[in-house]
Backbone bond lengths (Angstrom), bond angles and torsions (degrees), N, CA, C in turn:
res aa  C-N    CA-C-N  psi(-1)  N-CA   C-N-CA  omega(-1)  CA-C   N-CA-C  phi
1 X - - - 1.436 - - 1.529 107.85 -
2 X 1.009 135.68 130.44 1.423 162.71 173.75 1.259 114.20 -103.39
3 X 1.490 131.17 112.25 1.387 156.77 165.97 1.415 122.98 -111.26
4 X 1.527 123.96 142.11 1.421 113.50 164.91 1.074 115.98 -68.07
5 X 1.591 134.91 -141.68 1.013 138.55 -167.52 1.888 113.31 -110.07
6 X 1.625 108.09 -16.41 1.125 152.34 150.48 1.314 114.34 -40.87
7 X 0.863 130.67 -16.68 2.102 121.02 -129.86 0.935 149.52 36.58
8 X 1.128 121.74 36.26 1.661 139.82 -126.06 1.387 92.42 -117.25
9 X 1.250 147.39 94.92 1.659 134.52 166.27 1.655 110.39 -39.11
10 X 1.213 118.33 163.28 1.103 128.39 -170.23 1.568 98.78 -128.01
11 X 1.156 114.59 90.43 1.438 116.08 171.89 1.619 146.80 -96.29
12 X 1.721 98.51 21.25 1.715 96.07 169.87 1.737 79.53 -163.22
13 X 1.101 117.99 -155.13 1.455 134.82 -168.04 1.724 98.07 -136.04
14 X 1.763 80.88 135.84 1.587 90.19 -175.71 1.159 101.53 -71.12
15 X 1.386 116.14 -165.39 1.800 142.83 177.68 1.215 115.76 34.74
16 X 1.533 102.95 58.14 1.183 110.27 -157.80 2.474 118.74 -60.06
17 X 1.279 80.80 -10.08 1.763 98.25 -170.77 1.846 82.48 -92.60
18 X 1.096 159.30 -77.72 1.166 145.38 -179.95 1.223 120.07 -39.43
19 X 1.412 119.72 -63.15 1.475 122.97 174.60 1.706 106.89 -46.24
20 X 1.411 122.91 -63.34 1.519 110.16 173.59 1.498 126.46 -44.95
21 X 1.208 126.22 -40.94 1.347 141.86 178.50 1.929 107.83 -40.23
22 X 1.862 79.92 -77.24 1.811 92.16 -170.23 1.531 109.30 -75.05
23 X 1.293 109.49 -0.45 1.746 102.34 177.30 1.727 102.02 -93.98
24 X 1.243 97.70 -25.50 2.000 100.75 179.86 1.742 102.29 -72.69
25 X 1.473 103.61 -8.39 1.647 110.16 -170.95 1.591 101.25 -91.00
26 X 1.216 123.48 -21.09 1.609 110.22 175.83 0.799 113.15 -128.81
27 X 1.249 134.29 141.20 1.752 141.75 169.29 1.509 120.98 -46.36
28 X 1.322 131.51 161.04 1.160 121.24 -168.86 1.550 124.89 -80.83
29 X 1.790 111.47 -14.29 0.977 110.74 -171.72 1.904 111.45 -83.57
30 X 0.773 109.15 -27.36 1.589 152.80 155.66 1.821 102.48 -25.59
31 X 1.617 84.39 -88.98 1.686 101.59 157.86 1.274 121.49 -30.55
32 X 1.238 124.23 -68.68 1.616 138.53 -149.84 1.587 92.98 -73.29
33 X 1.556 103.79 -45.07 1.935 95.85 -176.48 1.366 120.78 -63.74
34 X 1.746 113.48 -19.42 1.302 109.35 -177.34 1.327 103.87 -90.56
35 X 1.376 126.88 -25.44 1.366 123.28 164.23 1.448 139.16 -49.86
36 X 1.635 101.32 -36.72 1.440 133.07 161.27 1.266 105.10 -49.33
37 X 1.769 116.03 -78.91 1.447 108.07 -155.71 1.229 100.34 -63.24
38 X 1.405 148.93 -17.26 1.525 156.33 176.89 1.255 100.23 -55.89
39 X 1.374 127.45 -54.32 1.670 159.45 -175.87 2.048 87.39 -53.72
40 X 1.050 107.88 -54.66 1.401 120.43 -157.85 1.874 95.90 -83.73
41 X 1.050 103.15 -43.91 1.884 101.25 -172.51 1.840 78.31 -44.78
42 X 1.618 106.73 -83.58 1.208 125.31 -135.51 1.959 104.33 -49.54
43 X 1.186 112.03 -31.33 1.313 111.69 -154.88 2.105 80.01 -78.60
44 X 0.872 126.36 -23.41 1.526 136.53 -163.56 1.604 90.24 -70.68
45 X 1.334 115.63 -60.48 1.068 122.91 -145.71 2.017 91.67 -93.57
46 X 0.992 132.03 -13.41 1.431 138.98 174.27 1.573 100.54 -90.01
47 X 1.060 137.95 -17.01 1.285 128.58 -167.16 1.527 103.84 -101.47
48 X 1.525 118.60 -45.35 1.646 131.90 -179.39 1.102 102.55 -64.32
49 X 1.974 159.21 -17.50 0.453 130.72 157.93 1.786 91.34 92.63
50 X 1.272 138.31 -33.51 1.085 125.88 -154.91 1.881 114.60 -60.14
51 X 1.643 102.82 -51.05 1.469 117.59 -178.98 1.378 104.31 -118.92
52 X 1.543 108.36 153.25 1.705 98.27 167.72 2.016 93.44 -112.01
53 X 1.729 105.05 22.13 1.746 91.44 -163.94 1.573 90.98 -115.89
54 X 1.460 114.95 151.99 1.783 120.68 177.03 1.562 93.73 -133.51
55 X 1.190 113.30 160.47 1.398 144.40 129.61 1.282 134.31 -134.44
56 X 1.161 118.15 154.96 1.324 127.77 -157.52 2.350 111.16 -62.57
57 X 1.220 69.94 -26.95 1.633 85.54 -172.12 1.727 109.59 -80.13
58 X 1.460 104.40 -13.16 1.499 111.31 165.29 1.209 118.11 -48.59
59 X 1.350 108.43 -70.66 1.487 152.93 -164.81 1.650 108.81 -40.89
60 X 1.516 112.37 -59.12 0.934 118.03 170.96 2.063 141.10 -72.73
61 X 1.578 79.95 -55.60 1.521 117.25 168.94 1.974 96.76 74.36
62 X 0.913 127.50 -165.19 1.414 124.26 -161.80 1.395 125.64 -99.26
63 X 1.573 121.31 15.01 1.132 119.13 160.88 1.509 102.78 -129.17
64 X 1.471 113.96 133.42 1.218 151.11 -176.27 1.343 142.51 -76.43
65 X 1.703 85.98 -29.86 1.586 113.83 169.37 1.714 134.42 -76.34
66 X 1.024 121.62 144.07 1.423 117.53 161.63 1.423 112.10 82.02
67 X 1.963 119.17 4.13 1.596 117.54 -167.33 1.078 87.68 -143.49
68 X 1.462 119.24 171.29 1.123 133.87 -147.72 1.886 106.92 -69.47
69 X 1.596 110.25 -21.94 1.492 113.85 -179.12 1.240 121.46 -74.72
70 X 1.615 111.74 -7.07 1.760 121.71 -163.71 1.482 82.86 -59.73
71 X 1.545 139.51 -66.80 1.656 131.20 -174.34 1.038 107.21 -15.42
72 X 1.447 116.69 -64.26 1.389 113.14 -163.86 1.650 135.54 -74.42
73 X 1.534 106.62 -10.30 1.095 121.46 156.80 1.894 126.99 -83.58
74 X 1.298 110.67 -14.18 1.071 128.16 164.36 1.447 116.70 -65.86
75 X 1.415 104.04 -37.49 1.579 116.59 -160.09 2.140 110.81 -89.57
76 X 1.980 86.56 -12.14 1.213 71.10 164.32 1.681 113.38 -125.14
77 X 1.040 108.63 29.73 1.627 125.55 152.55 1.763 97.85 114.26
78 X 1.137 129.17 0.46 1.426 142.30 -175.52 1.302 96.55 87.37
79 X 1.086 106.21 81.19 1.533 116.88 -176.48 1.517 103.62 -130.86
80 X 1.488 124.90 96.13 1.900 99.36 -179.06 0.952 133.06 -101.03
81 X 1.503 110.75 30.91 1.007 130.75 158.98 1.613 121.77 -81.23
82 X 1.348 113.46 -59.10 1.226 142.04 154.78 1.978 101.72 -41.93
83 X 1.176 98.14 -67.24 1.995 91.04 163.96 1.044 125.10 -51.66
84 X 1.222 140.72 -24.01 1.523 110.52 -178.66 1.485 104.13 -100.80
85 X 1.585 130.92 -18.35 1.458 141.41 153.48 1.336 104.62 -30.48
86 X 1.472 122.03 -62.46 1.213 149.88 171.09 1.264 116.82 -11.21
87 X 2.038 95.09 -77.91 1.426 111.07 175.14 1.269 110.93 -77.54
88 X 1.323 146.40 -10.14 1.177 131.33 -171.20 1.746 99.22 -77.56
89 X 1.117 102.37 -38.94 1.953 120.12 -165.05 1.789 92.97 -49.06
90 X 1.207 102.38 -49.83 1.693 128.09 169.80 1.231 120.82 -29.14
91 X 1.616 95.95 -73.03 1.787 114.72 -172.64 1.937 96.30 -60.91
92 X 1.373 100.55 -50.97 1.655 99.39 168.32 1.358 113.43 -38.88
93 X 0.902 123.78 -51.49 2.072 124.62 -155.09 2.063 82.37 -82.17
94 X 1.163 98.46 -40.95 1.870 96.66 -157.41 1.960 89.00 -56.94
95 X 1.409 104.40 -54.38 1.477 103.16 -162.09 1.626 113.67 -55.43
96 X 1.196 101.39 -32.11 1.904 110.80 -174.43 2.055 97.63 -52.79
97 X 1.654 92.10 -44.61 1.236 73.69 -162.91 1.445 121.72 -78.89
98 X 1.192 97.83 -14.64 2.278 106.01 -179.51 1.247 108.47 -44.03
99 X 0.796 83.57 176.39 2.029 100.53 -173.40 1.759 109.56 -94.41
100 X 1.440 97.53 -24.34 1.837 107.95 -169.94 1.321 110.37 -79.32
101 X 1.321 122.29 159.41 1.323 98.64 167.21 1.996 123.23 -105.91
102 X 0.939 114.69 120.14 1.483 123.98 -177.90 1.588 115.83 -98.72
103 X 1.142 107.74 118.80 1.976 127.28 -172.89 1.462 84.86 -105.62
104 X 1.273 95.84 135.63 1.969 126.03 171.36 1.057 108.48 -102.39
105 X 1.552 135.49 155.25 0.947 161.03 22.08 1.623 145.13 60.01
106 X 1.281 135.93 99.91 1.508 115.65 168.99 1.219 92.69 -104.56
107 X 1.482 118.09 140.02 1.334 132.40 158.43 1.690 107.49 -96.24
108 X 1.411 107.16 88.43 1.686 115.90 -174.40 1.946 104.38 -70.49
109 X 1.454 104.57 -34.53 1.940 91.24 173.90 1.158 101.12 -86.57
110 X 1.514 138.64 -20.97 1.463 99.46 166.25 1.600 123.83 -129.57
111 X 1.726 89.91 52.51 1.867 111.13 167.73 1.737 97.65 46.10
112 X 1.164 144.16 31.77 1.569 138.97 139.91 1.540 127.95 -100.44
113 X 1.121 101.67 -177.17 1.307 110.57 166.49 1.614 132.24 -118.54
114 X 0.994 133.19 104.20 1.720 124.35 -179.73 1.251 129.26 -80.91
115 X 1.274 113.35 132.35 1.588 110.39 -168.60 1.645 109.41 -111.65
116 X 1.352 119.07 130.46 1.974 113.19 -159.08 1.675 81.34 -127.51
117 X 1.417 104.08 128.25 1.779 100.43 -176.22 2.209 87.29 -101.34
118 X 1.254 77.84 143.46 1.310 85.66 -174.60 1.652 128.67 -110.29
């Protein structure tokens, strides 16, 4: 479950004209694996106890290739700029659906978003 900072549920995924675009750009099986290892960061990082905070830019880190996120950089033309927008739109849709609950964040000085599971 995904909330603002408000309490506000978060019930569809923003940008909605981007998000349609690069998701019509990869196939689903494609999709589902990058969703998975996303599925897999978080349950990693919920179980250690180490952080209760994510961003999307964790997840990946700056090469694109050869792991399960290369789709998603494909999907937005190899653009990585456009990729990590991409995955964040992602980590959004992944968090709505968890079971935990995670409160957002805009990080306006450094253009992200932070997610603190609570």
């Amino acid at each position: 479950m995904l909330k603002d900072v408000s309490g506000v549920i978060m019930d569809g995924d923003p940008h909605k004209d981007e998000w349609n675009t690069w998701r019509s750009n990869i196939n689903d099986l494609d999709f589902n694996l990058a969703k998975n290892s996303i599925n897999e960061y978080i349950d990693d990082l919920v179980s250690s106890d180490k952080s209760n905070i994510l961003e999307a830019a964790w997840i990946v880190g700056k090469d694109w290739t050869g792991g399960p996120y290369q789709s998603l950089y494909y999907a937005t033309g190899k653009d990585q700029k456009a990729a990590g927008f991409f995955i964040g739109l992602v980590l959004w849709h992944v968090l709505r659906e968890r079971e935990e609950e995670w409160v957002f964040i805009d990080d306006q000085e450094r253009k992200c978003k932070q997610y603190f599971l609570v």
